[in-house]
N, C-alpha and C positions, 0 to 999 in steps of 0.2 A: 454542439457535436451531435449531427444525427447516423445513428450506426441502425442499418434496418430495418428502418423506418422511423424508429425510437428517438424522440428527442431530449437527449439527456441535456440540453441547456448548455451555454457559455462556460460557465464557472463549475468544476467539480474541488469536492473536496479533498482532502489526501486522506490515502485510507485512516480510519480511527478519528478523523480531527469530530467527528460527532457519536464517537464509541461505535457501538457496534447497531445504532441507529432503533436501539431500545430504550435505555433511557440517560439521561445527561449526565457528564462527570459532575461530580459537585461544584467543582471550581466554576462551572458554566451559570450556574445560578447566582455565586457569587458576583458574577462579572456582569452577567445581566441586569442586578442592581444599581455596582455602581457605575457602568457605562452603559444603562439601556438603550442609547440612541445610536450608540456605535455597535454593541453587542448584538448581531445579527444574521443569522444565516440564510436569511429568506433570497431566494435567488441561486442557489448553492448546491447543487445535486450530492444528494449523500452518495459518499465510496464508504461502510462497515470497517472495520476495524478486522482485519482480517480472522480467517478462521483456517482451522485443520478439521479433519475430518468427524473424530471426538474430541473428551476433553483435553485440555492442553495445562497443565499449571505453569510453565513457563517463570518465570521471574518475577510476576505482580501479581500475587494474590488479590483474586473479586469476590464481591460476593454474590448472592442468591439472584441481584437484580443485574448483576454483570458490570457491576462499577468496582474499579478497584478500593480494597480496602481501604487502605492508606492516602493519605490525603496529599503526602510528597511519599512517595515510594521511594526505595531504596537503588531500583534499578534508574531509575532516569534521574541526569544531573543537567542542572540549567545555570548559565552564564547569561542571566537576563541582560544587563547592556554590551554586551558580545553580541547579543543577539545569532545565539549558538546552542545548542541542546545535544544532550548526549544518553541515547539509548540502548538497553542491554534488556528489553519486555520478554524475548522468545519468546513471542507470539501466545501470550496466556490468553486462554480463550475459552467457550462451554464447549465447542462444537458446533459442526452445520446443521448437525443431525437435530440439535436444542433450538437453535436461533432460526431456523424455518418456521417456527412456529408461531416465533415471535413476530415474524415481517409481516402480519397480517393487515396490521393499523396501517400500514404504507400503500400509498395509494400515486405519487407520483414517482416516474422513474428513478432508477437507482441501482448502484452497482454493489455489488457482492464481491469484496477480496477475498479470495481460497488461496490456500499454500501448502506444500504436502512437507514434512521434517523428517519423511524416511531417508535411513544414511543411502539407498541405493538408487539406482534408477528402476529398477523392477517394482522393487516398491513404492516410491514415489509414484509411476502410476497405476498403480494397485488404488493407493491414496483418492488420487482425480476419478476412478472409476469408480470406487465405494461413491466419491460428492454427487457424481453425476447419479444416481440410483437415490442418492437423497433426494435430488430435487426431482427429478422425476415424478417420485413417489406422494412429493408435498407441494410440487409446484400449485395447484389446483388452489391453495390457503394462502394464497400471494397473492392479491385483486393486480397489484403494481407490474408494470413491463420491466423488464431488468436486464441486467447484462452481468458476466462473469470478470474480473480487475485477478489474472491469474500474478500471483507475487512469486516471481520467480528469479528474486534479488535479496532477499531478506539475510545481513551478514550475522545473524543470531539464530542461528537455527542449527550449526555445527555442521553442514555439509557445505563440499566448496562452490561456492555460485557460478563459478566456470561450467563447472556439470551442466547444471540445469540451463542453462544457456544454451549449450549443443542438445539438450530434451527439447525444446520450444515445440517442431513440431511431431514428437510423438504426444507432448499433452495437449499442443492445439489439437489434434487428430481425438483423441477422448474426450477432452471436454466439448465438442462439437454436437456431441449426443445432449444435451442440453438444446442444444436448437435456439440459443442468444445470442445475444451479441459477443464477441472474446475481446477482452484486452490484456496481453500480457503483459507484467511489469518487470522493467528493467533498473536498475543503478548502473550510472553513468563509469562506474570505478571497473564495472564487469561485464558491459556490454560495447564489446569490441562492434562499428559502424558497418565494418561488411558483413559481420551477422544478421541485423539489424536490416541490411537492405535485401537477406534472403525472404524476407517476410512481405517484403512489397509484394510478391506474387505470389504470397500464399494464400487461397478466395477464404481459411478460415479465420486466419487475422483478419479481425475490424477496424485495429485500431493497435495504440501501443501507450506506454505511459511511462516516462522516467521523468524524474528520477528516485528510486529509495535512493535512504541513507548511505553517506560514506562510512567504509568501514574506517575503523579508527587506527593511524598508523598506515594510511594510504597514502604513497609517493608523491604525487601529486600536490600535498597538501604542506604547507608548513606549522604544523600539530603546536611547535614552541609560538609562534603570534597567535594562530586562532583559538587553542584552549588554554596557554600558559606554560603547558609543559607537554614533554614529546612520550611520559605515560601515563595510562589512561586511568579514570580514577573507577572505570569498571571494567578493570584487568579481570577479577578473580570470575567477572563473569561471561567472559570472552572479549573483551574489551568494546566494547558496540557498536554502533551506527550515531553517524553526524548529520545531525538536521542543521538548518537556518540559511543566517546571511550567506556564507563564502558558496553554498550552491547555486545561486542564483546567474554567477556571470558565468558558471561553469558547464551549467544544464542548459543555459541559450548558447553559450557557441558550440554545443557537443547537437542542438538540433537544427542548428543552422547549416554544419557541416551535412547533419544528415541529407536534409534538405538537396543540399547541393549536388549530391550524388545521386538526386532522383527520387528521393523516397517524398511518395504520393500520398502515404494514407493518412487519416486524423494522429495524431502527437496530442494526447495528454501530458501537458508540459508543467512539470513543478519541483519546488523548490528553493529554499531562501525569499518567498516571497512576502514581505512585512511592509510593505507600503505601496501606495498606489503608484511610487516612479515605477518600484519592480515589475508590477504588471505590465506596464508601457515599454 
C-alpha cells in the first residue's frame, strides 16, 4: 500500500497487535520462545495501539513502560477454539502527547491510531486539533515517514459511532494539517456503503481501513453459536467489541460490495484473519 509516496508494505497490523510499538506484551516473549520460527512479525507494518490526546486509564491498567498490568486482564475475554475474543480496553492509553517521544527508535514506515472519546462533536475535534499541534510540535523526533489510522469505530468509548461517521470529513479536514497520509477506520456494524463511497472523492482520504470490532449484541450476528450465550460477560462494562473468525467472511463481502459500487481507493482489509486460507 503506497499512500504518498510512502510505502507502507503488503501486510499491516491491526492497531495494538504490537502495543503501542514501544515495547512487547509479555505474552509475545512468551510465544517467541515456544514458537520462534512461526512467531514473527518481520514483514508487518506497525498500526500503534491507539491513542487519545492525553492520558486515558480506560479498562486495562499499564504500567510505566505501557504494557498492561495484568497478564490476563479483566477486560478482554477469549474463547481460544471459538477462535473469538471479546473486548471492553476503552482505549487505556498514555497519550500522544507521551508516545511521540517514544517513536524515535522507529525508522521504518508506520501508522499512528488516534481517536478522540469527547461525548460531542465540537469536542471531539477540539481532541484531533490539540493531536495535530502535538505532532507538529514533535514531528521533528520521528526519523520514520508515517501516516495517521483515524479510529472512528471504537464501540467502547461511550459515544454513538453513527456520529462520528457523519464527522468523517470535518476531521479528515483537521487532521490534514498534519500533511500525512489519513486513513480513517471504520467497523463494518456502522459504516453504512454510501458513506463510505462519499470518500472516494474526498483528495484528503488516502485510504480507509475496516473493520473494528463488532459491537457485542449486533443483529447481524448470532451471539447464542458464536460466544454461547446472547449476554455479554462484559455487560457491566459496556458490553464490548468482537474480534476473530465470524469477521472474516463478513468484512470480504461488505468490500466486495464496496468495490462494486466504484470505490477506488486502497482498503485496509482486516479481520478474523488466523490462517493463510483467510488471507487468500
Amino acid at each position: 500500500m503506497r499512500l504518498r509516496g510512502i510505502d507502507f508494505g503488503n501486510v499491516l497490523g491491526a492497531s495494538g497487535v504490537q502495543n503501542f510499538g514501544t515495547k512487547k506484551y509479555r505474552h509475545h516473549y512468551l510465544y517467541k520462545m515456544l514458537f520462534w520460527r512461526q512467531f514473527d512479525f518481520t514483514g508487518m507494518t506497525l498500526v500503534t495501539k491507539t491513542t487519545t490526546p492525553f492520558w486515558r486509564d480506560g479498562n486495562m491498567p499499564f504500567n510505566s513502560d505501557y504494557v498492561p498490568e495484568e497478564w490476563f486482564p479483566k477486560c478482554i475475554k477469549v474463547k481460544f477454539w471459538r477462535g473469538v475474543v471479546l473486548n471492553s480496553i476503552g482505549l487505556s492509553n498514555p497519550g500522544l502527547s507521551r508516545l511521540l517521544g517514544e517513536w524515535k527508535h522507529i525508522y521504518s514506515p508506520f501508522l499512528i491510531s488516534i481517536a478522540s472519546t469527547a461525548g460531542t462533536t465540537a469536542d471531539r475535534l477540539e481532541n484531533f486539533r490539540t493531536m495535530m499541534d502535538f505532532i507538529k510540535y514533535q514531528r521533528a523526533e520521528i526519523p520514520a515517514p508515517f501516516g495517521l489510522q483515524i479510529n472512528l469505530s471504537c464501540p467502547n468509548t461511550g459515544h454513538n459511532p453513527q456520529e462520528t461517521i457523519n464527522e468523517t470529513e470535518r476531521v479528515l479536514e483537521v487532521c490534514s494539517r498534519s500533511a500525512v497520509p489519513l486513513m480513517p477506520k471504520y467497523s463494518i456494524a456502522s459504516a453504512p456503503i454510501e458513506a463510505m463511497m462519499e470518500l472516494n472523492d474526498n483528495p484528503q482520504c488516502d485510504a480507509i481501513c475496516v473493520s473494528n470490532t463488532l459491537p457485542f449484541g449486533w443483529q447481524e450476528l448470532d451471539w447464542k453459536k458464536i460466544w454461547g450465550t446472547t449476554k455479554s460477560p462484559l455487560e457491566k462494562l459496556g458490553g464490548g467489541g468482537l474480534s476473530g473468525k465470524p469477521l472474516c467472511p463478513l468484512v470480504t463481502a461488505w468490500i466486495r460490495e464496496l468495490r462494486e459500487k466504484g470505490f477506488t481507493k486502497p482498503i485496509n482489509g482486516g479481520g478474523g484473519i488466523l490462517t493463510t486460507k483467510d488471507v487468500d
